[in-house]
N, CA, C and O atoms as a DFTB+ gen file, in Angstrom:
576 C
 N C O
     1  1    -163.221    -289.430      67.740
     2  2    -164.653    -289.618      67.541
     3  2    -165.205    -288.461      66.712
     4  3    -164.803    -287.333      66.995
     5  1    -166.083    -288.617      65.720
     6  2    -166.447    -287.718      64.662
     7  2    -168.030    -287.716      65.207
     8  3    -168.880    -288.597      65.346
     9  1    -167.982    -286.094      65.474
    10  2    -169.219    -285.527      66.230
    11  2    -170.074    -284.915      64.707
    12  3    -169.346    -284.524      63.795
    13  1    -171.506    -284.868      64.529
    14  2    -172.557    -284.655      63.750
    15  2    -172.424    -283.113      63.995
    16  3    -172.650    -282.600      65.091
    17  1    -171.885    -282.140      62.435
    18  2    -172.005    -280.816      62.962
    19  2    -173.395    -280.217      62.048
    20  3    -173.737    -280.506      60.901
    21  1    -173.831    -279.569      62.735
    22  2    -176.081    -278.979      62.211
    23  2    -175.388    -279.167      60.807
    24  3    -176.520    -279.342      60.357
    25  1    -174.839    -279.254      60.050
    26  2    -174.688    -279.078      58.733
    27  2    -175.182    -280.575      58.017
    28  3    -176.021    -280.512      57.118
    29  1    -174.672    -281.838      58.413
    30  2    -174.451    -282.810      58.300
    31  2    -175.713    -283.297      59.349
    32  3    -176.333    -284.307      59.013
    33  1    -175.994    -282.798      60.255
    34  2    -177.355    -283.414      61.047
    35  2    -178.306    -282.877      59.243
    36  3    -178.703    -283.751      58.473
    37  1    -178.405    -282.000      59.069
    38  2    -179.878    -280.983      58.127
    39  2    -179.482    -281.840      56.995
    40  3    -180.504    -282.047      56.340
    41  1    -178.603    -282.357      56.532
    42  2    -178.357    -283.412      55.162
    43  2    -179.029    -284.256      55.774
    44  3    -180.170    -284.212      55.315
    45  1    -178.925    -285.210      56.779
    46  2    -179.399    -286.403      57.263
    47  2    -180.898    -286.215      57.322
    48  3    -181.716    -286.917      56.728
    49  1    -181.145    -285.259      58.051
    50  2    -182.609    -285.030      58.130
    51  2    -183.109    -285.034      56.599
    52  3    -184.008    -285.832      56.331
    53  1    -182.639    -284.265      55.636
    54  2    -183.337    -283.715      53.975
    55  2    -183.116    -285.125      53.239
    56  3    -183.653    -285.390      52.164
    57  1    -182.210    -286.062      53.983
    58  2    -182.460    -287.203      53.099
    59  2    -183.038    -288.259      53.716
    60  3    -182.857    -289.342      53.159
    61  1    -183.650    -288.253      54.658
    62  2    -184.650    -288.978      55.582
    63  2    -186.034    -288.508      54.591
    64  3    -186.563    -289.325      53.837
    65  1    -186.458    -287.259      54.702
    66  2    -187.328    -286.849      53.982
    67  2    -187.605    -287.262      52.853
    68  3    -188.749    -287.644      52.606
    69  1    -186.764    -287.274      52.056
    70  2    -186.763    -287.282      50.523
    71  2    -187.027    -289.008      50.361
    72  3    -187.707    -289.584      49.512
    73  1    -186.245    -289.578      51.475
    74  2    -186.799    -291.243      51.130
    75  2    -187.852    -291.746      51.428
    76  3    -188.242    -292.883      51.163
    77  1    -188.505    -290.718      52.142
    78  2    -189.874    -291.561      52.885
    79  2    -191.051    -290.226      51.808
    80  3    -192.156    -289.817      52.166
    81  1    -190.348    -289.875      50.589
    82  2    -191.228    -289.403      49.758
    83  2    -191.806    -288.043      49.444
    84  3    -192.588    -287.663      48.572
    85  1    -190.826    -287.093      50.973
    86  2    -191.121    -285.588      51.094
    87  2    -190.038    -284.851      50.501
    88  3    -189.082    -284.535      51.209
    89  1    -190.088    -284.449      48.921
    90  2    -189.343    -283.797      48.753
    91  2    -189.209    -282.265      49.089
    92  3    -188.179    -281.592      49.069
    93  1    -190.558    -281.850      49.421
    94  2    -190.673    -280.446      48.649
    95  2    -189.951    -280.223      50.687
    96  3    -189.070    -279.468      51.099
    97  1    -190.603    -280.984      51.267
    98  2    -189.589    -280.545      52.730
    99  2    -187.855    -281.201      53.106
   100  3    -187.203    -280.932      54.115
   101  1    -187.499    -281.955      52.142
   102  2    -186.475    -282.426      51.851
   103  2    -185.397    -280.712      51.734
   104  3    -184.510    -280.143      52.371
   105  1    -186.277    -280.494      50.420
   106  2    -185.582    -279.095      49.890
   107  2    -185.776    -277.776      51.012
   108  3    -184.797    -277.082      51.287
   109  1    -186.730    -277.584      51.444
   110  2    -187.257    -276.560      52.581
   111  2    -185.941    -276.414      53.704
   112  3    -185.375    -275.348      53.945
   113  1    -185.617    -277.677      54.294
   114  2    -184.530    -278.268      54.976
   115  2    -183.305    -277.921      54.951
   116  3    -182.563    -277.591      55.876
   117  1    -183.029    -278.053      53.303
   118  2    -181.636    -277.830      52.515
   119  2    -181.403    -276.346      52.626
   120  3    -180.311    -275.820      52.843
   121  1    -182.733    -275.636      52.424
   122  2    -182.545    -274.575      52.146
   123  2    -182.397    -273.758      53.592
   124  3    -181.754    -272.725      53.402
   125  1    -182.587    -273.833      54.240
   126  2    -182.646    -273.389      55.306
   127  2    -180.937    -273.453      55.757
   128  3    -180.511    -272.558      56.486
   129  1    -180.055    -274.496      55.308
   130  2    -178.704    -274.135      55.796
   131  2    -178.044    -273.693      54.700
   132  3    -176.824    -273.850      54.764
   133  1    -178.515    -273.129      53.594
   134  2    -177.670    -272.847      52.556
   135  2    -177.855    -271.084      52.705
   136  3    -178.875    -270.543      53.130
   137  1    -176.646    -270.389      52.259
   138  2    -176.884    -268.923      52.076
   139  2    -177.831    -268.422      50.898
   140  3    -177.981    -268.842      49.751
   141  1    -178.366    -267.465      51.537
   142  2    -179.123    -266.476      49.644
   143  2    -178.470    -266.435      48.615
   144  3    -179.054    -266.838      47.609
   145  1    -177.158    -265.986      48.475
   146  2    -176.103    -265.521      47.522
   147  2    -174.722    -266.335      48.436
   148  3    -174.554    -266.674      49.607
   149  1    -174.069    -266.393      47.420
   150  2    -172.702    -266.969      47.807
   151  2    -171.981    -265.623      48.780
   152  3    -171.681    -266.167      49.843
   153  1    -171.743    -264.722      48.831
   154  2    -171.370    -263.392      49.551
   155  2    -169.527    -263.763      50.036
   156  3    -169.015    -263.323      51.066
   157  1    -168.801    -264.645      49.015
   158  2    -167.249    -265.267      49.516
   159  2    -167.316    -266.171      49.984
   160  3    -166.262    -266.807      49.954
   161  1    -168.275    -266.721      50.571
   162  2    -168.401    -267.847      51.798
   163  2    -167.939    -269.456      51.295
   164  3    -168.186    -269.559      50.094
   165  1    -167.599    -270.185      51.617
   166  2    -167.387    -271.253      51.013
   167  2    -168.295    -272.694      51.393
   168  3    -168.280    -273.422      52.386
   169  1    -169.160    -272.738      49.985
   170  2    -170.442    -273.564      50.698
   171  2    -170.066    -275.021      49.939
   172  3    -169.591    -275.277      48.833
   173  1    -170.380    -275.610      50.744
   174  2    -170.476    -277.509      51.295
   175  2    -170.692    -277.646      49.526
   176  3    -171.658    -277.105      48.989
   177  1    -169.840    -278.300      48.866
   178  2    -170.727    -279.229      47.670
   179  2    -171.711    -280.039      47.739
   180  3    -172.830    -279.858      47.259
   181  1    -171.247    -281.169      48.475
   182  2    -172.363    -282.345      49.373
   183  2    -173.847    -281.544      48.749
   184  3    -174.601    -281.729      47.794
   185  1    -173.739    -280.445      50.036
   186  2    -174.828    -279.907      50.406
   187  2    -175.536    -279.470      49.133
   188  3    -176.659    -279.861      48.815
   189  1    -174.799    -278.639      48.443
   190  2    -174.863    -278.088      46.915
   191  2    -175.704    -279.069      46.509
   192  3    -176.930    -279.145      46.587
   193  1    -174.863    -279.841      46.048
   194  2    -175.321    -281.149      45.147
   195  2    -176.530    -281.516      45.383
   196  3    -177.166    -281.814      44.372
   197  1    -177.381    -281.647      46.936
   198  2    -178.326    -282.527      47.709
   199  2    -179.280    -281.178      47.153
   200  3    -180.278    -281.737      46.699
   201  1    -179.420    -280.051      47.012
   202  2    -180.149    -279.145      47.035
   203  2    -180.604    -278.644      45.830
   204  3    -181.618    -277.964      45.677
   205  1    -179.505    -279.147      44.629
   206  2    -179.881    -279.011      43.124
   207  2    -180.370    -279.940      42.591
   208  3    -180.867    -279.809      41.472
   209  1    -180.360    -281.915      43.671
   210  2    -181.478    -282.940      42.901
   211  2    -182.835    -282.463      43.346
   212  3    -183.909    -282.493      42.746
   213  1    -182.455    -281.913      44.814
   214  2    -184.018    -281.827      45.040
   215  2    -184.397    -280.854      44.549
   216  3    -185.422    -281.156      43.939
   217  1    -184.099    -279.383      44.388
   218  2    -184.716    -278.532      43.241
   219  2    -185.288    -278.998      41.967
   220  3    -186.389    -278.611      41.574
   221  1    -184.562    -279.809      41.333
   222  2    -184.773    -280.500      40.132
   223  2    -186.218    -281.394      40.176
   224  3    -187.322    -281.229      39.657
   225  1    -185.666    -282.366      41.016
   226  2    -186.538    -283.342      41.471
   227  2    -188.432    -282.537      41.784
   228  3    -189.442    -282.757      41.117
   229  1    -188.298    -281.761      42.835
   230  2    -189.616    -280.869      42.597
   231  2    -189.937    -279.947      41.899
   232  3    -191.132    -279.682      41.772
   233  1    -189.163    -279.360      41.388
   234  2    -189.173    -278.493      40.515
   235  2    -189.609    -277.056      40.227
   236  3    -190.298    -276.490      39.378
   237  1    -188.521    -276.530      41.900
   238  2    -189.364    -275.233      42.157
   239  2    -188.462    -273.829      41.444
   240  3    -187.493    -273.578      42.161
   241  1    -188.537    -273.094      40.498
   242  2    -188.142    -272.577      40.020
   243  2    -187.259    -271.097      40.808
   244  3    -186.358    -270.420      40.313
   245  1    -187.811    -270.981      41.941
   246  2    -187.198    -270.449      42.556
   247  2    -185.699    -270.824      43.412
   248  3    -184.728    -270.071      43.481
   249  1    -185.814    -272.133      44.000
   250  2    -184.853    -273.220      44.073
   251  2    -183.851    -273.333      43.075
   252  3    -182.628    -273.273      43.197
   253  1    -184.510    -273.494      42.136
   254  2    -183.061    -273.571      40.631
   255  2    -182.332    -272.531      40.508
   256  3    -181.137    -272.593      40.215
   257  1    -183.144    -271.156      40.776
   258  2    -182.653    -270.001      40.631
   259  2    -181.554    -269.365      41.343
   260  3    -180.647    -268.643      40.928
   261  1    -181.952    -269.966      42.988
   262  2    -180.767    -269.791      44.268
   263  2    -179.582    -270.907      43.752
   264  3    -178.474    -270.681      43.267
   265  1    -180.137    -271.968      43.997
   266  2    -178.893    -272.912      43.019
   267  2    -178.120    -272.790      42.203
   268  3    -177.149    -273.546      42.202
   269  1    -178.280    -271.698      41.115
   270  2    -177.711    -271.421      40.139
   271  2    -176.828    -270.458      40.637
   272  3    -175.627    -270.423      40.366
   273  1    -177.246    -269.908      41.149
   274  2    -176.897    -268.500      42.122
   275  2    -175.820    -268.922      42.765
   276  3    -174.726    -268.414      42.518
   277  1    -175.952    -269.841      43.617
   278  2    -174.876    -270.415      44.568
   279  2    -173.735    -271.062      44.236
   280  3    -172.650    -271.067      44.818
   281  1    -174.365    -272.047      42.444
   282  2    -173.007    -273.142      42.306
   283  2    -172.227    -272.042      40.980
   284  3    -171.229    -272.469      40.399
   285  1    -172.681    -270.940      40.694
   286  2    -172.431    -270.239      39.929
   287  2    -170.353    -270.328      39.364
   288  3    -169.826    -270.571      38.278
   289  1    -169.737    -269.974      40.827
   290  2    -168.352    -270.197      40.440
   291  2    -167.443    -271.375      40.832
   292  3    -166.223    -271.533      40.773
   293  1    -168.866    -272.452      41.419
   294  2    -168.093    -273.840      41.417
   295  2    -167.191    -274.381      40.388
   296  3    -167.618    -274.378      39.233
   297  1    -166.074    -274.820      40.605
   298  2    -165.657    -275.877      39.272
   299  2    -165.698    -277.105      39.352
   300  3    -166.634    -277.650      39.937
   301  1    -164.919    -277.653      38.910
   302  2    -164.830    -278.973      38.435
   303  2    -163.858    -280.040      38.971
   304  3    -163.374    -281.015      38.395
   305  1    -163.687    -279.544      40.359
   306  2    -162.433    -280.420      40.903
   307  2    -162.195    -281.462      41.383
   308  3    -161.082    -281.900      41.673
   309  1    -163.556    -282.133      41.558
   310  2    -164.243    -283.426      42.178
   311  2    -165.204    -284.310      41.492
   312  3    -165.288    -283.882      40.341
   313  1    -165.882    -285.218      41.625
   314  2    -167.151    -285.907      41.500
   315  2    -168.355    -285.342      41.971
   316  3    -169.426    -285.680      41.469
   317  1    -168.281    -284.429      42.979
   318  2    -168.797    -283.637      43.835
   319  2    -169.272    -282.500      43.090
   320  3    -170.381    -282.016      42.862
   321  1    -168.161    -282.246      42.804
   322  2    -168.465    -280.630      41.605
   323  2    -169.138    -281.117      40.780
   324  3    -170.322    -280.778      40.779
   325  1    -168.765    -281.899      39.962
   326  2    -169.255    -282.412      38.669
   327  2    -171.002    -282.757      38.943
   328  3    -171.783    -282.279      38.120
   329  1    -171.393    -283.330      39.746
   330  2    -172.498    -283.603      40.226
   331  2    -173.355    -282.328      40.088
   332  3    -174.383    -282.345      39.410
   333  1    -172.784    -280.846      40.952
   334  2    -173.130    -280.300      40.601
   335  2    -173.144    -279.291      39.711
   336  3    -173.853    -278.286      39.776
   337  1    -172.388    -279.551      38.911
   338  2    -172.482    -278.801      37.423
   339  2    -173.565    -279.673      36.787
   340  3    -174.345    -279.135      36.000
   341  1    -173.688    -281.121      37.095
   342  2    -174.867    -282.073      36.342
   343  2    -176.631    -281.081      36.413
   344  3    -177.432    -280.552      35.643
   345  1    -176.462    -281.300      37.666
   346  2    -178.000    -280.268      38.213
   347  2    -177.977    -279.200      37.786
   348  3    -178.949    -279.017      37.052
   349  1    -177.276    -278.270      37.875
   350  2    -177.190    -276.912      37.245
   351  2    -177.729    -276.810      36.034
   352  3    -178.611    -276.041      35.656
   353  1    -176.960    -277.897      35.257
   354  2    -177.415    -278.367      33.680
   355  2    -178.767    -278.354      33.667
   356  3    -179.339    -277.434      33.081
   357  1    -179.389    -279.216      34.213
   358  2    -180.353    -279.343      34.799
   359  2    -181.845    -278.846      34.827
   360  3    -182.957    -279.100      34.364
   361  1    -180.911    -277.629      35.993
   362  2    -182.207    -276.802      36.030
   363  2    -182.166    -275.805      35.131
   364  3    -183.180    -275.125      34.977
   365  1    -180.912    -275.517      34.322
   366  2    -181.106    -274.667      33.419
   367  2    -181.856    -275.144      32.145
   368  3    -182.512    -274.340      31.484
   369  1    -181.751    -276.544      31.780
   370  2    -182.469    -277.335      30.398
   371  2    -184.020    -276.970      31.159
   372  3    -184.931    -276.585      30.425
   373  1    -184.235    -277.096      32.491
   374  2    -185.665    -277.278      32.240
   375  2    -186.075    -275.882      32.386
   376  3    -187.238    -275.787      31.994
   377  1    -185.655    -274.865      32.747
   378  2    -185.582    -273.301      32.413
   379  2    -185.744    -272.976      30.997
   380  3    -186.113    -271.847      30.674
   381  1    -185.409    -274.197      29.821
   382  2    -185.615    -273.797      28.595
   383  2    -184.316    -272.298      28.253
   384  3    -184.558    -271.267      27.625
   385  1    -182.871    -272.736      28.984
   386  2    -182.216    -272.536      28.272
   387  2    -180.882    -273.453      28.247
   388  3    -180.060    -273.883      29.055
   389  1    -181.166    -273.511      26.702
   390  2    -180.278    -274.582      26.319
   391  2    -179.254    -274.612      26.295
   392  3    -178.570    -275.433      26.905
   393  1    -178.656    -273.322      25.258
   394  2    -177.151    -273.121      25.373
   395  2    -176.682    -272.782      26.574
   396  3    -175.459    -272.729      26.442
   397  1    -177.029    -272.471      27.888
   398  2    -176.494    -271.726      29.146
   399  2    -176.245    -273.395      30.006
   400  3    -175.340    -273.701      30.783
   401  1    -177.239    -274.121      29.585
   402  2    -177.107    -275.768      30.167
   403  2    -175.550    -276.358      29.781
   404  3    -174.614    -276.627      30.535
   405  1    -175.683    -276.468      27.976
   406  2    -174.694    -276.892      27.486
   407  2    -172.872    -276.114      27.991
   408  3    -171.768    -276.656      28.063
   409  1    -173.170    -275.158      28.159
   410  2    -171.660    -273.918      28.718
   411  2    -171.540    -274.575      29.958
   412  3    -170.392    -274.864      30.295
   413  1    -172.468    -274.879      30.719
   414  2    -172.069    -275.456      32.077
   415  2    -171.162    -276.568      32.081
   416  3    -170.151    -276.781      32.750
   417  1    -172.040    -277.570      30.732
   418  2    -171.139    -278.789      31.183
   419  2    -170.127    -278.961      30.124
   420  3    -169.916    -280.059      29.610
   421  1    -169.492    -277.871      29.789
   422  2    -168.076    -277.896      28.932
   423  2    -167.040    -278.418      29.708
   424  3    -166.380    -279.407      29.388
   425  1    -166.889    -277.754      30.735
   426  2    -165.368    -278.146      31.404
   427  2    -165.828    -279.664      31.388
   428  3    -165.235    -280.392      30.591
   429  1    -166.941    -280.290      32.276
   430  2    -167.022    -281.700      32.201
   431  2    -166.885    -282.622      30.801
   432  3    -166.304    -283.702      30.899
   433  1    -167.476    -282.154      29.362
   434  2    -166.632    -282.510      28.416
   435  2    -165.065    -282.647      28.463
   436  3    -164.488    -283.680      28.125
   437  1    -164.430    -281.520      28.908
   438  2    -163.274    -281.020      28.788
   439  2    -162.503    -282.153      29.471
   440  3    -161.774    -283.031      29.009
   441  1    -162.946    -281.820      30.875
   442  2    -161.905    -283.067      31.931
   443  2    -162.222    -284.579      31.264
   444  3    -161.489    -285.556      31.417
   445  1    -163.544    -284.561      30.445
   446  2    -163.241    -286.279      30.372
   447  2    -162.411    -286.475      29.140
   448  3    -162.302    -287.640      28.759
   449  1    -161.860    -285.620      28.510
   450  2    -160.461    -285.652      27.298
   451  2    -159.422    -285.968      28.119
   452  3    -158.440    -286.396      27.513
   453  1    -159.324    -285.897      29.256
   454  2    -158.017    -285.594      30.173
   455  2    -158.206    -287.298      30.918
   456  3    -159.077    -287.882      31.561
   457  1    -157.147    -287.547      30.504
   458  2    -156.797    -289.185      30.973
   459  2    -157.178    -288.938      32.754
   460  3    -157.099    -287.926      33.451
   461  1    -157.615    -290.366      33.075
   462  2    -158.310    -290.591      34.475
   463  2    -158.878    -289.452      35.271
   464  3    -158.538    -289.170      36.420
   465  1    -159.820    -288.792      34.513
   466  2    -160.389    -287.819      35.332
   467  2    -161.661    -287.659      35.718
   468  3    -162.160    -286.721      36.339
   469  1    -162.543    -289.416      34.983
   470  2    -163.450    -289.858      35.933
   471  2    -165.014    -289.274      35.689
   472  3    -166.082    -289.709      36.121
   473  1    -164.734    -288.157      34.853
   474  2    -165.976    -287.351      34.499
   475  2    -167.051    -287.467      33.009
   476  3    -166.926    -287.368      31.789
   477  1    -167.917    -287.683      33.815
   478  2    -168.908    -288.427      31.987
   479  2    -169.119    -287.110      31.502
   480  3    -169.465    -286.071      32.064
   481  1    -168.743    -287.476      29.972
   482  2    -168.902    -286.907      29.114
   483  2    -170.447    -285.758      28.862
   484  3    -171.563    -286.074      29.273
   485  1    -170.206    -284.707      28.264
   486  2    -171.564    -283.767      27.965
   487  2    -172.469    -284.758      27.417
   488  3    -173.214    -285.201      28.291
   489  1    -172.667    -285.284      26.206
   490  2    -173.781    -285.410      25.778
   491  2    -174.138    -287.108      26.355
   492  3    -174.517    -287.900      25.492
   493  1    -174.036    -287.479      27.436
   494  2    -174.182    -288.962      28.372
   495  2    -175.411    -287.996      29.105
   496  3    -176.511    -288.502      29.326
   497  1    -175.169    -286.803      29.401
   498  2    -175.902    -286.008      30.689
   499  2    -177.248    -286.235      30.241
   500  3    -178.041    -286.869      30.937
   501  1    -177.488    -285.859      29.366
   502  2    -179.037    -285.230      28.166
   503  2    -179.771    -286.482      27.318
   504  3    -180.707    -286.404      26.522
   505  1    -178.799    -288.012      27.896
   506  2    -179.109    -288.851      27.371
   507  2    -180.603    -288.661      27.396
   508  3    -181.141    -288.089      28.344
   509  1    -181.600    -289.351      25.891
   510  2    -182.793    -289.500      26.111
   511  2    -183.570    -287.961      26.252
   512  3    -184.746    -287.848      26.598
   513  1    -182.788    -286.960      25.959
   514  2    -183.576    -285.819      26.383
   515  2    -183.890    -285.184      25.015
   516  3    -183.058    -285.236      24.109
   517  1    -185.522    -284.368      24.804
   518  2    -185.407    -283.682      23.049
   519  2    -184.752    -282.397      23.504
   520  3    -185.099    -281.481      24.250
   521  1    -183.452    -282.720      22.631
   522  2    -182.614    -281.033      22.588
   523  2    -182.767    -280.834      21.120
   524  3    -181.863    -280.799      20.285
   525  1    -184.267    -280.688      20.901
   526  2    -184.935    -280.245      19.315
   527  2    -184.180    -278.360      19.826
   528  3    -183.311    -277.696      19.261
   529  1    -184.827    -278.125      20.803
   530  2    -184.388    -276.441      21.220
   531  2    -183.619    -276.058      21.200
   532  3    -183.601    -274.933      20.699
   533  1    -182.095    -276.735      21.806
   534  2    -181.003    -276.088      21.280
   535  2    -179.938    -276.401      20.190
   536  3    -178.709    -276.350      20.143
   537  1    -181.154    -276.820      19.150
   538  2    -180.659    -276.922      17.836
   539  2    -181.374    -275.691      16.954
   540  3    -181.039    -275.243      15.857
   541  1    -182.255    -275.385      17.652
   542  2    -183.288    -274.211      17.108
   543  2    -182.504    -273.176      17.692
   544  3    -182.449    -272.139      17.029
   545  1    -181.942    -273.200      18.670
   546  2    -181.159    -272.001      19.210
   547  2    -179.908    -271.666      19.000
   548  3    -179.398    -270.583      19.289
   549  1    -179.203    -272.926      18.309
   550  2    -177.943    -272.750      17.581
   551  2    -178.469    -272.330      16.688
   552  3    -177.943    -271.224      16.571
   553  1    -179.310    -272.444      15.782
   554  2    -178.964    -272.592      14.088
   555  2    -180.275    -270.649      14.374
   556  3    -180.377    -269.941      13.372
   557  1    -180.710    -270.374      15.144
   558  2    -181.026    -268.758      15.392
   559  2    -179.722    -267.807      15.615
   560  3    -179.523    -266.631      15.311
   561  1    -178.972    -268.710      16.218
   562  2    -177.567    -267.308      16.712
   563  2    -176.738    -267.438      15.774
   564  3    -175.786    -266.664      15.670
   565  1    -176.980    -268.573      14.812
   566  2    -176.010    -268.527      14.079
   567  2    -176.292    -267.777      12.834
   568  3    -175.494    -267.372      11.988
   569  1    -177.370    -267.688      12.875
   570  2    -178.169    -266.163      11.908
   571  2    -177.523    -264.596      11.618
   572  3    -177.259    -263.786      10.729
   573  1    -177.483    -264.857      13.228
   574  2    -177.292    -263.441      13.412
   575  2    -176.005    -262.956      13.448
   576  3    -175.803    -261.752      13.604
């Protein structure tokens, strides 16, 4: 029998929230079982993942910031990961930086060269998005 551990109760709860329309306590929720800094610890993707839509989703800049913080030396070993390298992207495009978005989702370019590895491609992510900026920010570094 598979017992509910507070980790997996506080997901259930943050996505109860988030469907009945409360994000900003959706995220409050999330945050509350996630660490400040990664400090070695090995934190939940799931959880990751649930905490970088809803950062995104409300759009609290401080949120993106711990997020970033946290999925910082995630890779790419799952759907899971990838998810959250997606958000990361994410909150870094809406941070208004472009190239630090695009570096994130290289490896996910990368793995989808690699036969059955399931991972959408970089520029699928940004579908529909103006990346007028980091064409202004390539063609500046490439100045210099």
């Amino acid at each position: 029998m598979m017992v509910p551990t507070p980790t997996s109760a506080r997901l259930f709860l943050a996505e109860l929230q988030q469907s009945v329309g409360n994000s900003k306590a959706a995220l409050a929720t999330l945050a509350q079982a996630l660490p400040d800094s990664p400090n070695g610890q090995a934190i939940d993707p799931v959880m990751l993942a649930a905490f970088g839509e809803l950062a995104v989703e409300v759009g609290d800049r401080s949120a993106w910031h711990r997020f970033n913080l946290l999925a910082a030396d995630l890779g790419n070993d799952t759907p899971v990961h990838t998810a959250v390298m997606f958000y990361r992207a994410k909150a870094l495009f809406e941070q208004e930086l472009y190239e630090a978005a695009l570096s994130v989702l290289t490896p996910s370019a990368q793995a989808q060269e690699r036969p059955g590895s399931g991972v959408a491609a970089r520029p699928a992510v940004f579908k529909g998005q103006d990346l007028r900026g980091v064409e202004q920010t390539r063609a500046s570094t490439s100045r210099l």
